[in-house]
N, C-alpha and C positions, 0 to 999 in steps of 0.2 A: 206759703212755705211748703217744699215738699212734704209729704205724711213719713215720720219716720219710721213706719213699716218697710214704706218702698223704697228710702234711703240704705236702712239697712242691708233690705235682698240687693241692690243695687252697690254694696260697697263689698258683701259677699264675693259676688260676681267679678269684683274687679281685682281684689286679693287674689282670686281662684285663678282670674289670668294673669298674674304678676305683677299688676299694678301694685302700689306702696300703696297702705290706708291714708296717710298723710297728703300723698297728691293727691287722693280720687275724692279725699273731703274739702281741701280747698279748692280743688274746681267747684265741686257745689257747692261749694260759695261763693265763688266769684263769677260763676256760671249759674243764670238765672232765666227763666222764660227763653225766648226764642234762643237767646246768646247762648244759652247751656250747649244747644244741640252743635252749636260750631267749636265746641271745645277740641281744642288739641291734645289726642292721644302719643304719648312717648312712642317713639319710633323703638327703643329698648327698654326694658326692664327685667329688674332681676338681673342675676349672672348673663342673661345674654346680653345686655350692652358691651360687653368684652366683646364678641361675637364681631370677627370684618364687619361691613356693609356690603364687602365685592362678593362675600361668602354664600350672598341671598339668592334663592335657587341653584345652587352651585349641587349638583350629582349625579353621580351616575347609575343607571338602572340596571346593575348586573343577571347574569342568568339565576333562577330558583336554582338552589342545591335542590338532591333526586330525593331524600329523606323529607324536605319539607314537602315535596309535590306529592310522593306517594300516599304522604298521610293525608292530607288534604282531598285526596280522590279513592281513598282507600284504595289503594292496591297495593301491593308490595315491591320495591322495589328491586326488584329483580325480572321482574313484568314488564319495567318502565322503559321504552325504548328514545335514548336522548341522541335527539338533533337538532340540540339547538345551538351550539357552542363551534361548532366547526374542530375540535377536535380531531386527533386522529383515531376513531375507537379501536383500532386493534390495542394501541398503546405500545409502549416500548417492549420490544423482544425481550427474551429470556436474560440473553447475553448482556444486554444491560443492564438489566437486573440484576444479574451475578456482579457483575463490579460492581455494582453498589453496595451489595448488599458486605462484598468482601471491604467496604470503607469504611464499617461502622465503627472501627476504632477511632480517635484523636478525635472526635466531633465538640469535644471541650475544647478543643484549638481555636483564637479564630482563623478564619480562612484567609486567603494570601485574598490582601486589598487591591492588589493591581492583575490579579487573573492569568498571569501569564503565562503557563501551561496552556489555556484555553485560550486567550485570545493568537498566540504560536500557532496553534492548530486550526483557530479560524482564518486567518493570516493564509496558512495552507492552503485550506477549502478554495481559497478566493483569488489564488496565485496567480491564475490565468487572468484576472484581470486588473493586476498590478498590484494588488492588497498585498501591504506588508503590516507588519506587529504595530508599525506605529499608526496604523491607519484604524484600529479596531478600538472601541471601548464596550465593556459587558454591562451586563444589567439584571435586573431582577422583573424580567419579561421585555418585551420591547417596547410596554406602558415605562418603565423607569426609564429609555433611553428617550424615548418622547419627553419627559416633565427634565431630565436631564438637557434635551436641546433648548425644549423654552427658557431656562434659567439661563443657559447659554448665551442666547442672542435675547432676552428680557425682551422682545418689540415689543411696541405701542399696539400694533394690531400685527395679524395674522392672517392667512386667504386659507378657507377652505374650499372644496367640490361638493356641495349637497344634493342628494341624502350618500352619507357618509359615515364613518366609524367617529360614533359620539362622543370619545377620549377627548377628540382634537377639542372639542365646543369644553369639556369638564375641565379640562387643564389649563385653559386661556382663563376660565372662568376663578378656577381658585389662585389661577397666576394675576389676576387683574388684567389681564389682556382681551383688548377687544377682538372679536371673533370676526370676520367678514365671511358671509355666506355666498358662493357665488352658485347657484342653480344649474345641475349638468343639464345636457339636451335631452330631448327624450327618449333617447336608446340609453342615458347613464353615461353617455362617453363627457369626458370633459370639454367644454366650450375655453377653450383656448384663449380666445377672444377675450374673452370677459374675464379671465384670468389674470393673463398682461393687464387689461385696462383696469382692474380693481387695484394689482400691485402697485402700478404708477401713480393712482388716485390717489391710495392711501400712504402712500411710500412704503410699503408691503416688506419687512425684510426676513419673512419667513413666511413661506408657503408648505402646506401638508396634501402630502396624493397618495391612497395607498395603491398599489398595483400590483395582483388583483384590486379593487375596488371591496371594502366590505361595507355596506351587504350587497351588493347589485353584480358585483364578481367581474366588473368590468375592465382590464389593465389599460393604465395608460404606455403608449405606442411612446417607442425613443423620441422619434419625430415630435413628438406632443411635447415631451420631457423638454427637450434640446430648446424650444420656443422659451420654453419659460426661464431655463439656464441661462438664457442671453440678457437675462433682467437683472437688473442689481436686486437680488435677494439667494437666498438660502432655498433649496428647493429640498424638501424630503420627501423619499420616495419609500412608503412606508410597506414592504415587502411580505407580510406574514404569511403570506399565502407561496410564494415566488414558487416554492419544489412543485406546484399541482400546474404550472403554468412555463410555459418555455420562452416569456419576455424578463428582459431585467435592465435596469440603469445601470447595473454593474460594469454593461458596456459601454457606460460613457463614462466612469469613474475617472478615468486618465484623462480624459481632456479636459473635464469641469470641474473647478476648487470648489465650489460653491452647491456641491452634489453628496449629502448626506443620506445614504441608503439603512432603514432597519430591519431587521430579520429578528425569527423569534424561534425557537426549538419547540414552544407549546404545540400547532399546529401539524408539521411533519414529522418531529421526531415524538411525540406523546409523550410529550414529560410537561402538560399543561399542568399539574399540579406543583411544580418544583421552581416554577418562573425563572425563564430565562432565555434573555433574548443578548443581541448586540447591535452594535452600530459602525459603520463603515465611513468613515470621512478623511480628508485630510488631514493631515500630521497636525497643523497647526490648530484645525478645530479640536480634533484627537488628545489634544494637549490637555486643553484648559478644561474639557469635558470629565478626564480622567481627572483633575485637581478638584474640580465643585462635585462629584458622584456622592454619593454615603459611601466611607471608606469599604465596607464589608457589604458591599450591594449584592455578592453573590455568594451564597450559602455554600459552604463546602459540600455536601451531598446534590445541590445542582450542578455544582462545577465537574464534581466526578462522574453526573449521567451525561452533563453534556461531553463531555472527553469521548465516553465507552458510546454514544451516539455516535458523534463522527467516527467515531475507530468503525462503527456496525452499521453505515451511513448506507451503504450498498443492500445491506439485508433490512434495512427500516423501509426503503426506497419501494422494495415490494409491496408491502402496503398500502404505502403513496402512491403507486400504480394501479391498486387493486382501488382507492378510494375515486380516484380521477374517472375508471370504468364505471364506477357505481352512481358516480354523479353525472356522468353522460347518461346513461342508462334510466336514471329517474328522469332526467331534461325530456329525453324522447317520449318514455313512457305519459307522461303526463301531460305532454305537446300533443299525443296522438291519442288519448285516451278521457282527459279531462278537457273537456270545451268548457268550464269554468274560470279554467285556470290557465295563465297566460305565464309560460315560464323566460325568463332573462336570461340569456346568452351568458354561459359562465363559463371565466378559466382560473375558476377557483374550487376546492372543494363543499359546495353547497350554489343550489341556486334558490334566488328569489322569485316569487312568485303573484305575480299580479294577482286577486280574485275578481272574478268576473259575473255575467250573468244576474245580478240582484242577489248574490249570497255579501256576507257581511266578514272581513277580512277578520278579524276580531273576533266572533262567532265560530270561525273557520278552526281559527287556534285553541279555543276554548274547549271545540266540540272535538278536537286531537287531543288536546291535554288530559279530558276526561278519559279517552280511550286508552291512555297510557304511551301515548303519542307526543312527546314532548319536544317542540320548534321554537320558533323564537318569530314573536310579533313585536313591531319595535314602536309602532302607532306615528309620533312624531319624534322622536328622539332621536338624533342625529340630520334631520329632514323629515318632511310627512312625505312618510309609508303606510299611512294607516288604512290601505285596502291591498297590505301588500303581506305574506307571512314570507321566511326564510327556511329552509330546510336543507341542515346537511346532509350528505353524504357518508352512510355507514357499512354496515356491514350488508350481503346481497341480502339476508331475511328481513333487516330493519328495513329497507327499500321496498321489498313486497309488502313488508305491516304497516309502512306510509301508505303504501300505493292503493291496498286495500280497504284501508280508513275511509282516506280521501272517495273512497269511489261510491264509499257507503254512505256517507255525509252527500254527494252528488247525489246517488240516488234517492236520498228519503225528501229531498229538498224539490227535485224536480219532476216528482212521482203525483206532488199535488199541484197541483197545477193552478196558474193566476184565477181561473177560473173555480176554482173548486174553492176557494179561500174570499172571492170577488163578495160575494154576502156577509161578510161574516165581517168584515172590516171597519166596524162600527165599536167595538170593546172587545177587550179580554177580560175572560172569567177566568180565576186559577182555582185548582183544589191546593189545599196548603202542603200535608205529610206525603212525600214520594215526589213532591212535582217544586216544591218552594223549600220545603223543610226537609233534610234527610233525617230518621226518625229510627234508620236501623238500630245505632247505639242507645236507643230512648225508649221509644216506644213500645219496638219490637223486643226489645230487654227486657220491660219491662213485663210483657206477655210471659217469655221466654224466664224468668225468675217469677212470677208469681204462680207458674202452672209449678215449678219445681215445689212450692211449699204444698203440693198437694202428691209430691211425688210424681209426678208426669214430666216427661221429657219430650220438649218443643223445641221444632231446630225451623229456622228460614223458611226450607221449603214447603215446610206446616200451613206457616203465617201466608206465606204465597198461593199455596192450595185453596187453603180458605178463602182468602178475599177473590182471588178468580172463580171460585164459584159463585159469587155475587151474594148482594146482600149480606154485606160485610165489612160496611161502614163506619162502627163500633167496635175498638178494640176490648172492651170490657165483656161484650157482648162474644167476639170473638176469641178472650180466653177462656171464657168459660167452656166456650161450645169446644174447645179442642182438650180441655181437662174433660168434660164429660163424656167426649165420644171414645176413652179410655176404657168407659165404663167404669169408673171411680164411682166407690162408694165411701159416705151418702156424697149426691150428687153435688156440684159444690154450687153455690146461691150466686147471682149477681149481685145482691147487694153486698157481702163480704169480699169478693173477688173484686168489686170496684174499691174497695177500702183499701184493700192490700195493695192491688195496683196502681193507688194512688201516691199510696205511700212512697212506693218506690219511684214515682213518676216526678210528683212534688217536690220530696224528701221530706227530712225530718229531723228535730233539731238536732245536731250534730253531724248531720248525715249529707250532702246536698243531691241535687234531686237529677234525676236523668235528665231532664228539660235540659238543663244545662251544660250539654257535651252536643245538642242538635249544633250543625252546623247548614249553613243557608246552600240551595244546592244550586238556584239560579245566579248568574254573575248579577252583583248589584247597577254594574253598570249598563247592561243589559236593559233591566228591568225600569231601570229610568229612563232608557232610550227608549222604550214601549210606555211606559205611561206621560212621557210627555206626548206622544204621539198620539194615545188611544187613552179612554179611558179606561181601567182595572179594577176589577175585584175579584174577590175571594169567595168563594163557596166552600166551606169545608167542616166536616165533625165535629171537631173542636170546640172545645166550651170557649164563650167567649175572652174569658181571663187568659186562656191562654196562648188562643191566639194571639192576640193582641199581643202579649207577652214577649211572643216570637217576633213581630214585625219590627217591636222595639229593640228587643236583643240584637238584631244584625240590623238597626237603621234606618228602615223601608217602609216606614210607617206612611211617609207621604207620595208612597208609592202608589197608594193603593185606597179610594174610592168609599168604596161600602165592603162591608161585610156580610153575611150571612153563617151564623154559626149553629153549633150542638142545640138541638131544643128547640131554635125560632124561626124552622120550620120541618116537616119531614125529611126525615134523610135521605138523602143518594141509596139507591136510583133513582125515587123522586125528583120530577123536574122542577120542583117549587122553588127549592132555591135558587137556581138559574134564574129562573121567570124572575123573580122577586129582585132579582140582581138585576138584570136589564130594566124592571120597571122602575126604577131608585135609579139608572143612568140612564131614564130617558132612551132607550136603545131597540128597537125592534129583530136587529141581528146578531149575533158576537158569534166568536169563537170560543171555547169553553174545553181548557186542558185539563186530563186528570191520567191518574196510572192505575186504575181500576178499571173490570167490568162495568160496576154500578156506576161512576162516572161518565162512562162513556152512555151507558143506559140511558142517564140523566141528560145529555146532550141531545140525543136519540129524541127520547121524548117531549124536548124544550121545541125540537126541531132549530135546532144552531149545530154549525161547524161542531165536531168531536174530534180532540184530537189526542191521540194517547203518549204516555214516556214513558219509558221503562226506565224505574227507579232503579236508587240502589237494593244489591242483593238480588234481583230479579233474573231470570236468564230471558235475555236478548229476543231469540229468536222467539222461543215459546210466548212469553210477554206480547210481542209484537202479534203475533198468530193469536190471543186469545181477542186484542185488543180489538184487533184489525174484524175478528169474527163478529163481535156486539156492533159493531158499525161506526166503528173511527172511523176518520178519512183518512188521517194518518197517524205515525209514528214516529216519534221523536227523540232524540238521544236526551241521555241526562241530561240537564242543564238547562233545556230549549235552546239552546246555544241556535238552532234555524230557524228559530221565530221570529227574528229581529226581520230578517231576506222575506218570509214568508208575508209580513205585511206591508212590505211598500208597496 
């Protein structure tokens, strides 16, 4: 009979994930020796059996808002340069503004359900190519006119063009509709072929293209369009890009019933926060579309920026000019300047961009995003892209702060060369605080508040100064020596000055402890991609509780190997720990990263790869120059975000 300790922990466990105590004890009992282990686990419990089954994996992965990214990387957001969204960043002129802002009366009303100021005026827009009032329906982005078409025509399946704009996969998905993927060719243009022969396979009677193409910026040609109109299905031709590009289906509008076009205001006219977009089709589609919509799908304050937009259509336009030169202008620049990077032919505002060379697409964006550099990596979402990033087109300075990023990221990557790295590819050694752990709000606080109880004021570049002078391993060690070198009297002890400082490190009842605001500064996903690869460990200060402490707190505990902490053995610059670390992995060579002198010291005299990152709080260049002088090999942005390239 099982021991009713392990019964117990084991009906814990099943409470904690939902399970009913009353199933998880009659299975064990009816579930005995071998038969236990074939038990069948409830597909729902709890409130989520209510939950679809079509619902399961059903999401979509929208862009970070700029307030969670900058916290996340400390910067402030105002530093933060966003290209990931395809926006228009100048945003809506003045003049739209002003009528808006003159609308903020009657917003207690609701707004007219069938739009018809605004769709009159889309109607206009599109006169030349036969659009009338009954041909338009509005929406709340051109996402609502899309989940408004699937409801529409409800198919059994769908065709899309992958890698594509991932709405198309989310909406089929929480619509219950099966998705058919057809694979573009390898320039991104759509395969035609395969198009027709999917719709007829499946009897297909909706097909989604956007044109431009997002992400790959690639439009499809009328010619292209017209093939697929001659099939019994619903073709949409989903346009959000159309103002940066001089193709559109709008020229086959009139001939084809079966020719649904959507457009969006987000993108050209910068009113991506107010959502609103519309849809072009036949009267009779047009109909039934405007009868199933949510009555009040467009907000009164959209409705009157998209008005005062088309009225200022010609002065937004410049913009839209000024974005389409700036996205030419990064294509070339990075065609003829980054041999890493392989950019895609776009007539849209942003292009996509191959990574090349042994750098890690992923890596790529991670080691932007730390720079305040924000793009959009899409990995496999929508199709695998995952050695591919995106970048829009902004303003000319945001173009040079891409352009410069990127070329710094190129240079530290292939400054060290397969050869210089070729020994070393046997494990990685990490130091934990600066290189795994960010420790400014913790540790350095914690320096920085306990030298204040003795009256001394420690700022950053204190704590910087010190440890680049080496021998500087120990922050206890390290606040004392900067409250003494005040000249404070009496001098203050390390054994009190570690009491204090612990205090504030630990916490204390009531109180909790700075340990606790450390956030992990390597991508986790990163770091699993290297230790499955290599074997990893730690070398670092740290007492062991609290290491340990850390790996648990962000996860990464079976990341990582051996350790080597505070006490068991000499500290950095001492190469013992190193040694000690490769003799525990079996390993004659590693690489061995840290953001100090005495780490790199430590590498030095291991005789292993040294290779330095400038933490947070550090400055860049000086950092790199102090690192690069003890005999790194190299230098590495926050995160290692280049170490993944670095060891294949």
């Amino acid at each position: 009979m099982q021991d009713t300790t392990v019964k117990t922990a084991l009906l814990g466990a099943a409470v904690g994930a939902g399970i009913t105590a009353a199933w998880f004890l009659a299975k064990q009992e009816a579930n005995t020796g071998a038969d236990a282990q074939a038990a069948e686990v409830p597909a729902a419990t709890g409130v989520k059996r209510f939950i679809s089954d079509k619902l399961k994996g059903a999401s979509y992965k929208p862009v970070e808002i700029l307030e969670n990214i900058a916290a996340s990387i400390g910067k402030p957001v105002e530093e933060l340069v966003k290209l990931n969204a395809n926006e228009n960043i100048y945003g809506a002129p003045q003049s739209v503004l002003d009528e808006l802002d003159k609308s903020g009366q009657g917003h207690f009303i609701y707004p007219d359900p069938t739009q018809m100021k605004l769709r009159t005026a889309l109607a206009d827009l599109h006169k030349e190519h036969g659009v009338k009032l009954e041909n338009v329906v509005a929406g709340a982005g051109s996402d609502d006119i899309l989940d408004i078409i699937m409801r529409l025509v409800s198919p059994e399946v769908v065709v899309i063009s992958t890698p594509t704009f991932g709405m198309y996969t989310f909406l089929g998905k929480i619509s219950g509709i099966k998705v058919i993927e057809v694979k573009r060719n390898s320039d991104f243009t759509v395969d035609v072929d395969a198009i027709v022969a999917a719709v007829r396979k499946h009897k297909a009677k909706l097909v989604f293209l956007p044109s431009p193409n997002n992400p790959t910026g690639t439009i499809l040609p009328n010619a292209v369009a017209e093939t697929i109109l001659q099939e019994d299905t619903i073709l949409v031709s989903d346009e959000a890009y159309a103002d940066f590009c001089d193709v559109t289906a709008l020229d086959l509008f009139q001939k084809y019933d079966n020719l649904i076009v959507c457009r969006t205001f987000s993108k050209w006219a910068g009113l991506a926060g107010l959502r609103l977009g519309y849809g072009i089709a036949h009267a009779d589609l047009i109909s039934v579309m405007m009868g199933i919509k949510q009555p009040y799908n467009v907000n009164t304050a959209a409705e009157i920026a998209g008005l005062a937009a088309l009225k200022h259509r010609d002065e937004i336009l410049v913009t839209v000019n000024a974005l389409r030169a700036e996205k030419d202008r990064m294509w070339t620049r990075i065609n003829e300047e980054l041999s890493w990077l392989k950019p895609v032919p776009s007539d849209a505002n942003f292009v996509l961009n191959e990574v090349v060379g042994g750098l890690v697409a992923e890596d790529v964006y991670q080691s932007l995003r730390a720079s305040g550099v924000i793009i959009r990596y899409f990995g496999k979402q929508g199709g695998d892209l995952s050695n591919y990033i995106r970048i829009s087109a902004g303003k000319p300075e945001d173009t040079d702060r891409v352009l410069s990023t990127l070329a710094d990221i190129g240079s530290k990557f292939f400054k060290l060369t397969p050869e210089a790295t070729k020994a070393g590819k046997e494990a990685v050694i990490l130091d934990m605080d600066g290189v795994l752990a960010d420790v400014t709000n913790s540790q350095h606080t914690a320096i920085i508040e306990t030298a204040k109880l003795y009256g001394v004021t420690v700022t950053e570049d204190d704590i910087g100064r010190v440890k680049a002078a080496g021998n500087a391993n120990n922050d206890w060690i390290i606040t004392v020596a900067l409250i003494n070198e005040t000249g404070h009297q009496p001098p203050a002890t390390l054994e009190k000055v570690t009491e204090q400082w612990e205090e504030m490190y630990q916490g204390t009842p009531g109180k909790p402890g700075l340990w606790e605001v450390e956030t992990l500064l390597m991508c986790p996903h990163l770091l699993r991609r290297i230790s499955k690869a290599l074997p990893v460990a730690v070398v670092t200060g740290r007492p062991r509780s609290d290491a340990q402490r850390f790996l648990e707190q962000h996860n990464i505990q079976d990341c990582v190997q051996f350790m080597v902490c505070h006490g068991e053995k000499p500290s950095k610059p001492s190469p013992d720990g190193v040694i000690a670390a490769m003799e525990h992995l079996k390993v004659k060579n590693c690489i061995f990263v840290g953001d100090t002198p005495d780490d790199i010291h430590a590498a030095v005299a291991a005789g292993v790869v040294g290779l330095g990152v400038c933490a947070p709080a550090s400055e860049d260049a000086e950092t790199t120059k102090v690192l690069m002088d003890c005999g790194a090999n190299q230098v590495l942005s926050e995160g290692l975000h280049e170490l993944a390239a670095l060891l294949q």
